[in-house]
N, CA, C and O atoms as a MOPAC input file, in Angstrom:
PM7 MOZYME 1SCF
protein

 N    -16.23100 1   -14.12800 1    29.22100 1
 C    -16.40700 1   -14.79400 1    27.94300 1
 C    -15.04900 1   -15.18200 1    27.38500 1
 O    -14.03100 1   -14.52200 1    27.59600 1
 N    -15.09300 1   -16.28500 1    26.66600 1
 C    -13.61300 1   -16.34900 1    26.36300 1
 C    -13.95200 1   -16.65800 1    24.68600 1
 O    -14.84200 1   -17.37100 1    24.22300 1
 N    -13.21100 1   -16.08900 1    24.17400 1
 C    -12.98500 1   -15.83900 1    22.93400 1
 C    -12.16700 1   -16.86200 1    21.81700 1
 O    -11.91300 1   -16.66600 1    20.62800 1
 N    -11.89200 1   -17.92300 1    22.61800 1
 C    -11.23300 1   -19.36200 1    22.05600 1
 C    -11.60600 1   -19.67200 1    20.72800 1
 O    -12.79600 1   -19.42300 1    20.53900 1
 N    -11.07100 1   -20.08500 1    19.82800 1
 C    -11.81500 1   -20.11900 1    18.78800 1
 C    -12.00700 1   -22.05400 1    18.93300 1
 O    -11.06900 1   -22.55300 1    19.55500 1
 N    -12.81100 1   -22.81900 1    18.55900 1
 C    -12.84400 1   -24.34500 1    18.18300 1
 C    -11.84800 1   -24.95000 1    17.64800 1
 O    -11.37300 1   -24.24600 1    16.75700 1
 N    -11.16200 1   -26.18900 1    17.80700 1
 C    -10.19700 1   -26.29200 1    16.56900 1
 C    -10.82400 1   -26.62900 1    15.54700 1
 O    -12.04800 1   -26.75700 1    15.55700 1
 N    -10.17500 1   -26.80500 1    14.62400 1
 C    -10.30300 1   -27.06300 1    13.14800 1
 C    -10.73500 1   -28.49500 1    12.91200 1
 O     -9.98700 1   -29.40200 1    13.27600 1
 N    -11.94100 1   -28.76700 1    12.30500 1
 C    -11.54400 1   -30.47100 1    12.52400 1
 C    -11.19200 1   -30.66600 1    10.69200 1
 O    -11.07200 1   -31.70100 1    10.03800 1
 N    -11.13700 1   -29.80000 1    10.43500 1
 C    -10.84500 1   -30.21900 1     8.63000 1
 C     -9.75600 1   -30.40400 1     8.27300 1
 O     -9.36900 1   -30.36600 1     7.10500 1
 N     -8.84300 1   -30.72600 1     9.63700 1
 C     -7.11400 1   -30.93900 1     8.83400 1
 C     -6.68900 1   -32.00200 1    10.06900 1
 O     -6.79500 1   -31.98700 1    11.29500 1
 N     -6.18700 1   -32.86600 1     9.13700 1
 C     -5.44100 1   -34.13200 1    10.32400 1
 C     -4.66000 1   -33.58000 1    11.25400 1
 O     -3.95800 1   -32.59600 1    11.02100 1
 N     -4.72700 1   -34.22400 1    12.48400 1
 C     -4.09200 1   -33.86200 1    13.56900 1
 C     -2.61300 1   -33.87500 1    13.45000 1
 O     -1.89300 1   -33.12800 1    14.11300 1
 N     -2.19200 1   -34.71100 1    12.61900 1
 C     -0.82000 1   -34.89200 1    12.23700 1
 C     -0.21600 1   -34.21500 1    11.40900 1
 O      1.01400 1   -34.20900 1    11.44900 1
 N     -0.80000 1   -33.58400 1    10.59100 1
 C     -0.71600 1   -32.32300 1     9.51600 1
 C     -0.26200 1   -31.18900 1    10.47700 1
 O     -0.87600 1   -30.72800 1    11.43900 1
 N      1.14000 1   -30.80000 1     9.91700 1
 C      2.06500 1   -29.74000 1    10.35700 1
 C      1.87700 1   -28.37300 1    10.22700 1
 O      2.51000 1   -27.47300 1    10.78000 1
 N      0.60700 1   -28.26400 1     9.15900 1
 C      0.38400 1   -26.97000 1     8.53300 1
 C      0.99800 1   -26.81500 1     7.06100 1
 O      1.79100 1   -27.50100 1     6.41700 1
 N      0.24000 1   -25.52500 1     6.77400 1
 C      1.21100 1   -25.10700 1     5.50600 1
 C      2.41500 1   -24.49100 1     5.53600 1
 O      2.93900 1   -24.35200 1     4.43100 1
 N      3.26000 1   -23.90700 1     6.86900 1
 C      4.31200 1   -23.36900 1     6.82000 1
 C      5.18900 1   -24.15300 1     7.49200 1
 O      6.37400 1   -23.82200 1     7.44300 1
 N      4.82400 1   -25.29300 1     8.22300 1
 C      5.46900 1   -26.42900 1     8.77100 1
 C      6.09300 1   -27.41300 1     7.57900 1
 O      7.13000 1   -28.02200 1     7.84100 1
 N      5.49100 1   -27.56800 1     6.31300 1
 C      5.78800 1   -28.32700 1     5.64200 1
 C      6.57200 1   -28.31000 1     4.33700 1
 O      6.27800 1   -27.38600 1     3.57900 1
 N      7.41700 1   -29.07200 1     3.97400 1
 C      8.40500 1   -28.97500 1     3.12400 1
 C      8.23300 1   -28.51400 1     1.83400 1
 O      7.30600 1   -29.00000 1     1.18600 1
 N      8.96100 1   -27.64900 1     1.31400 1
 C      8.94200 1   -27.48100 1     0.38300 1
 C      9.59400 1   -28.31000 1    -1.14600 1
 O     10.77700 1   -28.53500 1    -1.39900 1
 N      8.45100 1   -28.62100 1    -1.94100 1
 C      9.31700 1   -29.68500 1    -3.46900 1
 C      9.99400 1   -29.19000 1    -3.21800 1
 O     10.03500 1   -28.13300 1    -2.58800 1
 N     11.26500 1   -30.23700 1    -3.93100 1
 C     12.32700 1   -30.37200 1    -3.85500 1
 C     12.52300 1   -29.51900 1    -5.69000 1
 O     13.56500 1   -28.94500 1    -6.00800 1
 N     11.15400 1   -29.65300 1    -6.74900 1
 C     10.99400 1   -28.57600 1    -7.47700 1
 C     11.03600 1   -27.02600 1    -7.35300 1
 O     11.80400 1   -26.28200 1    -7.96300 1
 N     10.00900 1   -26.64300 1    -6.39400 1
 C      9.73900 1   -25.58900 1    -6.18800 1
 C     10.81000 1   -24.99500 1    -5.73200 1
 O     10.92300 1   -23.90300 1    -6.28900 1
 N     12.24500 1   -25.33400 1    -4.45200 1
 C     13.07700 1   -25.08300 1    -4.29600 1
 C     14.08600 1   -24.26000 1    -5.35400 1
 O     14.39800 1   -23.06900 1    -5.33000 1
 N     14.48600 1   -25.32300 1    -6.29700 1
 C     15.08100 1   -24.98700 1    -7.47700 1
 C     14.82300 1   -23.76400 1    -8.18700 1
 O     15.67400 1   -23.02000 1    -8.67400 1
 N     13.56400 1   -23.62200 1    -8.20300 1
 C     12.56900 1   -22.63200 1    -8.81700 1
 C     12.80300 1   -21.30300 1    -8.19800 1
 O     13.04000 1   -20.32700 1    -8.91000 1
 N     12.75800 1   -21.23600 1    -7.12000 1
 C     13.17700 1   -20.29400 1    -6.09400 1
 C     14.36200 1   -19.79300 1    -6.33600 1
 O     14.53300 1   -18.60900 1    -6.62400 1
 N     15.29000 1   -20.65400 1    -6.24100 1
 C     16.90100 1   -20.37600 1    -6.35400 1
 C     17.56500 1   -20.03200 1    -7.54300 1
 O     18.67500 1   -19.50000 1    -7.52600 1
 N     16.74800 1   -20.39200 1    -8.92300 1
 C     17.08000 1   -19.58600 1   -10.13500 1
 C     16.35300 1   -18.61500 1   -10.08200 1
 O     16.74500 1   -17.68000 1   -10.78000 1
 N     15.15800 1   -18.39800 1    -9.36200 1
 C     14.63600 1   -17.09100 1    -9.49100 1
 C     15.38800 1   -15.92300 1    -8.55900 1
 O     14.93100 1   -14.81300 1    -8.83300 1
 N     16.19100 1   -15.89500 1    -7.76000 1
 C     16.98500 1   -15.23900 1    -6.45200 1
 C     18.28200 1   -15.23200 1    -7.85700 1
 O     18.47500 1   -14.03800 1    -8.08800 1
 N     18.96100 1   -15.88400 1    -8.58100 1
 C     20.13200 1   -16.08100 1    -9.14400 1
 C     19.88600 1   -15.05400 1   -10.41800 1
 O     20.66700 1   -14.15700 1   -10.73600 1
 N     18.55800 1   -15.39000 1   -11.12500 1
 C     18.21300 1   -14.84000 1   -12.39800 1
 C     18.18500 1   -12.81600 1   -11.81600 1
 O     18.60400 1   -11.85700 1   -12.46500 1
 N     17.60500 1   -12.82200 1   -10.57700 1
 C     17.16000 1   -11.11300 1    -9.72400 1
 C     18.60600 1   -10.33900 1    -9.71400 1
 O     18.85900 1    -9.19100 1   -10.08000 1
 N     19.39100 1   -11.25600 1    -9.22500 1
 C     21.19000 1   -10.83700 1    -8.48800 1
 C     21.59700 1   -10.81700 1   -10.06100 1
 O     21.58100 1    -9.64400 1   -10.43400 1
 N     21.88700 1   -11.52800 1   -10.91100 1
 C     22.41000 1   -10.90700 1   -12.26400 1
 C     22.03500 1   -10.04400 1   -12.73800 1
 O     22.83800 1    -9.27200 1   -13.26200 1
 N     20.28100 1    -9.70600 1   -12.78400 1
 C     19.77000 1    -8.47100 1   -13.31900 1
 C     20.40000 1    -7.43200 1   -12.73800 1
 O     20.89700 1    -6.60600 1   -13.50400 1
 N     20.51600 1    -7.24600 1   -11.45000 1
 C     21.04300 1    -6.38500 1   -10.62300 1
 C     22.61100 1    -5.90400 1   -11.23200 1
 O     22.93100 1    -4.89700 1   -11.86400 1
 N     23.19200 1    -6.74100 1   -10.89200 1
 C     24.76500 1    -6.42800 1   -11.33100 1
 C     25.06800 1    -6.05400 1   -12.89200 1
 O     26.00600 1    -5.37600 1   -13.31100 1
 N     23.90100 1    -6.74900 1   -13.72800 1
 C     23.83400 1    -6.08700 1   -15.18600 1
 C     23.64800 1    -4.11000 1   -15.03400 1
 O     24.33600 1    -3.13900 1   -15.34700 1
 N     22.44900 1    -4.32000 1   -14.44400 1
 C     22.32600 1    -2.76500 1   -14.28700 1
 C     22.91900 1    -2.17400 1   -13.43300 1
 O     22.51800 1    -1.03000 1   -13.21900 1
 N     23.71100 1    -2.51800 1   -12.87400 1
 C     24.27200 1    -1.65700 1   -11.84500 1
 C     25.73500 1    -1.77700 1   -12.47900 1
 O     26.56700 1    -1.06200 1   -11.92000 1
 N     26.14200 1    -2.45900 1   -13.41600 1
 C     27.05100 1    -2.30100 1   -14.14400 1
 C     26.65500 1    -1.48800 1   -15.92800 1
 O     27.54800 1    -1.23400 1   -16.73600 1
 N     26.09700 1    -1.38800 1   -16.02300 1
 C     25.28300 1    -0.16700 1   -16.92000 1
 C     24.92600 1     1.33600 1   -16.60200 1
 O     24.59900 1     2.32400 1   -17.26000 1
 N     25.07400 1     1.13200 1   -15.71300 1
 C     24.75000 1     2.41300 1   -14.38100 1
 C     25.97500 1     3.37500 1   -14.24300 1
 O     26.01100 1     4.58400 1   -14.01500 1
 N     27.22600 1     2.21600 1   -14.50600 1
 C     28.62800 1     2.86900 1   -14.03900 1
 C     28.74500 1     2.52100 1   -12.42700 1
 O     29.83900 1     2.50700 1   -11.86300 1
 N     27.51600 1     2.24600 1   -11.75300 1
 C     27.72000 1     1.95300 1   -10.04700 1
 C     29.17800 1     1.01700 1   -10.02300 1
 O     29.25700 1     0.03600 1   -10.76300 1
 N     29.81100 1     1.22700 1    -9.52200 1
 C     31.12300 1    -0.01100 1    -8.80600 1
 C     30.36500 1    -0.39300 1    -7.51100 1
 O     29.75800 1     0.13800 1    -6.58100 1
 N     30.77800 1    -1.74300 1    -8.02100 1
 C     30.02200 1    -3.15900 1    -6.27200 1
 C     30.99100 1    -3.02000 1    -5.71000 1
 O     30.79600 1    -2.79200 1    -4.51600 1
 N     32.43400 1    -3.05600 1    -6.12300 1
 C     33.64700 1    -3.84500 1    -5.47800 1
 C     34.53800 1    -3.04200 1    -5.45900 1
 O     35.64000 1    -3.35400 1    -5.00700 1

């Protein structure tokens, strides 16, 4: 028995997927102040802490 599954016919053949495909050029941004806004929190408290980074 083979266990193959059918393909999909509900997505164009030319369609890369959802992890194939680009991300806005919004959502990007969004990302990258959110990674920027995490790393300051960090160094706030870890400079509240007394921790030394450097």
């Amino acid at each position: 028995m083979s266990d193959k599954k059918p393909p999909r016919s509900d997505r164009d053949p030319g369609d890369p997927g959802f992890w194939r495909r680009p991300l806005p050029n919004r959502v990007v941004w969004l990302i990258i102040a959110l990674a920027a806004v995490v790393l300051a929190a960090g160094i706030v408290v870890s400079l509240s802490l007394g921790v030394r980074l450097f």
